[in-house]
C-alpha positions as CSV (number, residue, x, y, z in Angstrom):
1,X,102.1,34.5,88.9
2,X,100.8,37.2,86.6
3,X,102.0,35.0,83.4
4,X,99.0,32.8,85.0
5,X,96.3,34.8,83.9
6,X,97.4,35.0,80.0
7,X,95.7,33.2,78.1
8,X,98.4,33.0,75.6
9,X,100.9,30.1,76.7
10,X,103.6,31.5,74.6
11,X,104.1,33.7,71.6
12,X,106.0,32.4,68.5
13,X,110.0,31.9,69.7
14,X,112.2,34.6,68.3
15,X,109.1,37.4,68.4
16,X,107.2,38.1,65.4
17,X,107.6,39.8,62.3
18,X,106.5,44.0,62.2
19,X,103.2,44.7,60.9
20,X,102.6,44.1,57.1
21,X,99.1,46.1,57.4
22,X,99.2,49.9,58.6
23,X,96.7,52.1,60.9
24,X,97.1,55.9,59.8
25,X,95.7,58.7,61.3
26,X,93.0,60.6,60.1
27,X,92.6,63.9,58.9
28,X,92.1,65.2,61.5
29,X,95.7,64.4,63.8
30,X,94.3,64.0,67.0
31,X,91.9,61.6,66.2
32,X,93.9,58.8,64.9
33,X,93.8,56.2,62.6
34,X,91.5,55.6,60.7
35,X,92.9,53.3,57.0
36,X,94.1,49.6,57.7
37,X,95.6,48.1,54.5
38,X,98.9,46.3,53.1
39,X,102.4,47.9,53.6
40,X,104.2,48.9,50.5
41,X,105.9,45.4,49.0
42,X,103.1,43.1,50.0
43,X,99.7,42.4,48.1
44,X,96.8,43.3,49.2
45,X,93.9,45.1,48.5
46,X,93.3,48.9,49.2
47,X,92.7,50.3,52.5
48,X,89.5,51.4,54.1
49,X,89.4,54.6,54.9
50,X,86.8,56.3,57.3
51,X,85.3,59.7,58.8
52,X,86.6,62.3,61.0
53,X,86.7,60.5,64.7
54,X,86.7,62.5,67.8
55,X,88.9,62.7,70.8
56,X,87.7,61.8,74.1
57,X,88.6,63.3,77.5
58,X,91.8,62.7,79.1
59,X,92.3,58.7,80.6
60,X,91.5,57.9,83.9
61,X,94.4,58.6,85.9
62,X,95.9,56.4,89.0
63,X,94.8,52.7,88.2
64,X,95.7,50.3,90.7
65,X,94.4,47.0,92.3
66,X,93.8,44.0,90.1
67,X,93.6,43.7,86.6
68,X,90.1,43.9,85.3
69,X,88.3,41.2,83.2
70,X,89.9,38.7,81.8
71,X,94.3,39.5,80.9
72,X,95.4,39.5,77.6
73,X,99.3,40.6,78.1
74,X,101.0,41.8,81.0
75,X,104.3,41.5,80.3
76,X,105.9,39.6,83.0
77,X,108.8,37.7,81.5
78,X,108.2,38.9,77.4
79,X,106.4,41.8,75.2
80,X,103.8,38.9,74.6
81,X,104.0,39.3,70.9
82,X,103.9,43.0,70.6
83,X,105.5,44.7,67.3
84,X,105.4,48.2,66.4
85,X,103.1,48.9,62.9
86,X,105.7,50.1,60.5
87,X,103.0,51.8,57.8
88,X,104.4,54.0,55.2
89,X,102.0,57.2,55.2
90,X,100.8,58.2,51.9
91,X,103.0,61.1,50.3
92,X,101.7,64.3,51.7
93,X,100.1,62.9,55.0
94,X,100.1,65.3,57.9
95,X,101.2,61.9,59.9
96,X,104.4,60.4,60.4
97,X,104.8,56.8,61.4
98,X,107.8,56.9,63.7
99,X,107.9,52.8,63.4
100,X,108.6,53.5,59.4
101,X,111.6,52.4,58.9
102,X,112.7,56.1,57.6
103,X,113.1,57.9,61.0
104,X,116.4,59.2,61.7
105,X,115.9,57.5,65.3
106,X,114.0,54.9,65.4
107,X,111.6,53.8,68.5
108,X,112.4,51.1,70.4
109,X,110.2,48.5,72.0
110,X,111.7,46.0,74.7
111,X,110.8,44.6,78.3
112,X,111.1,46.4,81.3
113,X,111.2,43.8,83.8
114,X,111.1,46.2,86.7
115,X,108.1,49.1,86.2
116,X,104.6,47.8,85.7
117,X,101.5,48.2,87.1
118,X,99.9,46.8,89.6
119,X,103.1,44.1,89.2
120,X,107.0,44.5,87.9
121,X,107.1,44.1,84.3
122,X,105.9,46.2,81.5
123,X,106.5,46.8,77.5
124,X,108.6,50.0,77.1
125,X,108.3,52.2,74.4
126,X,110.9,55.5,73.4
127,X,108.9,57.5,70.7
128,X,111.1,59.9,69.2
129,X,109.1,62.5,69.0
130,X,110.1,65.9,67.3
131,X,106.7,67.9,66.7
132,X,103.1,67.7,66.0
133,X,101.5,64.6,64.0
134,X,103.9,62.0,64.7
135,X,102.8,58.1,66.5
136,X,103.8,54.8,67.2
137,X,101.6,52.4,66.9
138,X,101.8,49.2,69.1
139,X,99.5,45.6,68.3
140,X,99.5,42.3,68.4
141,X,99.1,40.5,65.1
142,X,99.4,37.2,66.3
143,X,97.4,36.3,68.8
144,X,94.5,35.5,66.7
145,X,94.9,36.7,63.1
146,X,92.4,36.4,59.9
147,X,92.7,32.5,60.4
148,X,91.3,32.6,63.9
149,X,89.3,35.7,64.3
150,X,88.0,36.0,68.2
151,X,84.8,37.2,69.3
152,X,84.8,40.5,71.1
153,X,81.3,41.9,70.8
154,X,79.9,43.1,74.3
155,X,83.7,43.6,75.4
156,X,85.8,46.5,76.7
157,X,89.3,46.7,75.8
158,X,91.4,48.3,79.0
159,X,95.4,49.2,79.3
160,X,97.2,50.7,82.0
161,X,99.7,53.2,80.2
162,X,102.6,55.9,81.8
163,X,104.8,58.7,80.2
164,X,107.6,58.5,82.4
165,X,108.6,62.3,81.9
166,X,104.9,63.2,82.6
167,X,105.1,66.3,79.9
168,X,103.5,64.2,77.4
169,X,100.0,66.4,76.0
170,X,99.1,64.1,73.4
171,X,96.8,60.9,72.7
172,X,96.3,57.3,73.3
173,X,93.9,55.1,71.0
174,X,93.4,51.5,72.1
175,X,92.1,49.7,68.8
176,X,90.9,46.6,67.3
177,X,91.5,45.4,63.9
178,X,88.6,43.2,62.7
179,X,87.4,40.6,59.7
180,X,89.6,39.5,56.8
181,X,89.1,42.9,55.2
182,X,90.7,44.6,58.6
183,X,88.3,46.7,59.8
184,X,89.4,49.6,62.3
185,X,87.6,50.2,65.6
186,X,89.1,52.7,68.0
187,X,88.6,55.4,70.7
188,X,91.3,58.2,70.3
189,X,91.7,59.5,74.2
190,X,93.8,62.3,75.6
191,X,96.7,62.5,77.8
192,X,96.7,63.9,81.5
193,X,99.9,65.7,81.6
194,X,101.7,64.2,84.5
195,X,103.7,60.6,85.2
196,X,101.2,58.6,86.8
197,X,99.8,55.6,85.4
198,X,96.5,56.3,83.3
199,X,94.2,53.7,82.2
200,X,92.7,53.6,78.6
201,X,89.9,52.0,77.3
202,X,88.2,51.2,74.2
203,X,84.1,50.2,74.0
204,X,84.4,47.4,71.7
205,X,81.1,47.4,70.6
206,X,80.8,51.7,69.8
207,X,84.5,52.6,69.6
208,X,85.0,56.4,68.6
209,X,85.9,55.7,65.3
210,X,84.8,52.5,63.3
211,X,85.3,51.8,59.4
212,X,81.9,50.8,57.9
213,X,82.3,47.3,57.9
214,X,83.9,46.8,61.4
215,X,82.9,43.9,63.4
216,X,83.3,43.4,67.0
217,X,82.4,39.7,67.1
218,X,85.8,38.9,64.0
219,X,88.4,40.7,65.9
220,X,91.8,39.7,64.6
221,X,94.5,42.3,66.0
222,X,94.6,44.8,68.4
223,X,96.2,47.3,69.7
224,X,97.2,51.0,70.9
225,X,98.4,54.0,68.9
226,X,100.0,57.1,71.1
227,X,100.1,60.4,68.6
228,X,101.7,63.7,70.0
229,X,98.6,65.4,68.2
230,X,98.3,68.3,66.4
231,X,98.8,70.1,68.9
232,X,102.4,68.8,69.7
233,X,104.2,71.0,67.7
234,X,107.4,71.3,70.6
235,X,106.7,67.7,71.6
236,X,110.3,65.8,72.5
237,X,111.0,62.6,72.8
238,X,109.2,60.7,75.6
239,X,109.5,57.1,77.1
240,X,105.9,55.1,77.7
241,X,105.0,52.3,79.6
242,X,101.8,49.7,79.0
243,X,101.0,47.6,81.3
244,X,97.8,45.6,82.3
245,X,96.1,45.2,78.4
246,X,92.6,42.9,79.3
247,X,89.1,42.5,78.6
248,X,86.4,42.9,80.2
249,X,82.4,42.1,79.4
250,X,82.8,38.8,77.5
251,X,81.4,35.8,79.1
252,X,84.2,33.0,77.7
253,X,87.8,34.2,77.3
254,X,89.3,34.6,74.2
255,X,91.1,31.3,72.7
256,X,94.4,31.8,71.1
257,X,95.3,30.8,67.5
258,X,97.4,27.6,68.2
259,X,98.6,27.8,64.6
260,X,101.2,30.6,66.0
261,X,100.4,32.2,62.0
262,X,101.3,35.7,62.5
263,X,98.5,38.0,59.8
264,X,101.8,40.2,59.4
265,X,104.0,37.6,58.3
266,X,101.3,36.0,56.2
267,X,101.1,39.3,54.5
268,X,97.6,40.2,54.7
């Protein structure tokens, strides 16, 4: 059974609260994200923000077989704690956070108990797209949290994603989220344009994009953003899959928080 290989048990009944700290893009739209900080009605300090990123070339297309390293979610029976970020971009942003709370059609995350890859069972995702610049932003905030931060240095973060309509042209960037101050670390990656099953990866240890300050060995969420870009100007609304979210390069796996505190229900 795939739910075998997790090493999270169980997430906290009843699912878990959306983010309370926000990823952005940067200013450049198709290299995401690059400030972490409160949501707008918690405290908190300021967030970090960061340099220009780049994009990298287009995910590896067709992955199949096992899953690699050691699993982290695969959705067999639950979306294994996964919320979407629900940041309020600052006023005149290029970026729009679909998952704000403001769009007229919200995305929708849920199970899909039939589609994954390489077994049934996947988290589904409808992003709403309706032009360039806009992103949902998927991560799990509970897993280990500010109160448990895990030790990632060395690692690879890998995830098995699909856009079921296979017209999507836009971006993928698997993250972590890192010390108490929540440092970002990710690798913004295009999309190959078709309906196959692409796997996406971030080097833990150089990610693309890293805040001064990030540290791959105090890793406390992570994550994956998916951006139509700036170049997705006629971008519609698509329907994604992930699947197969795992870690490979570390030589213990990574231990749960068995406090089941959530870092976006504590506020931080």
């Amino acid at each position: 059974m795939k739910n075998q290989r997790l090493f999270l048990a169980s997430m906290i009944a009843g699912g878990l609260a959306f983010g309370a700290a926000g990823c952005i893009l940067g200013s450049d739209p198709n290299t995401p994200s690059m400030l972490y900080g409160p949501q707008g009605g918690t405290t908190g300090g300021a967030g970090n923000g960061g340099t220009a990123g780049m994009s990298g070339t287009a995910g590896m297309s067709g992955p199949s077989g096992p899953v690699p390293g050691m699993a982290l979610a695969l959705f067999d029976s639950d979306i294994n704690g996964f919320v979407l970020n629900n940041y309020m971009e600052l006023p005149g942003s290029l970026n729009k956070d679909l998952g704000d709370g403001t769009s007229p059609t919200p995305p929708v995350v849920s199970l899909d108990s039939a589609v994954g890859n390489p077994d049934p069972g996947s988290l589904q995702v409808t992003a709403p797209y309706t032009g360039a610049n806009q992103y949902v932003d998927l991560q799990n905030t509970g897993m280990f949290g500010t109160s448990h931060p895990v030790n990632w240095k060395g690692g690879t973060l890998h995830m098995r994603i699909r856009c079921d309509e296979g017209t999507f042209a836009g971006v993928a960037q698997p993250y972590a989220i890192t010390t108490g101050a929540y440092k970002f670390g990710g690798s913004s990656v295009n999309f190959a344009k078709n309906s196959n099953w692409q796997e996406f990866t971030v080097n833990l240890n150089s990610p693309i994009k890293a805040d001064p300050g990030y540290d791959a060995s105090q890793v406390v969420i992570f994550g994956v953003q998916l951006s139509s870009g700036g170049s997705g100007a006629s971008q519609g609304p698509v329907t994604f899959h992930i699947d197969s979210i795992s870690i490979t390069g570390l030589a213990a796996a990574p231990t749960p928080d068995a406090s089941g505190t959530d870092d976006a229900a504590a506020g931080n």
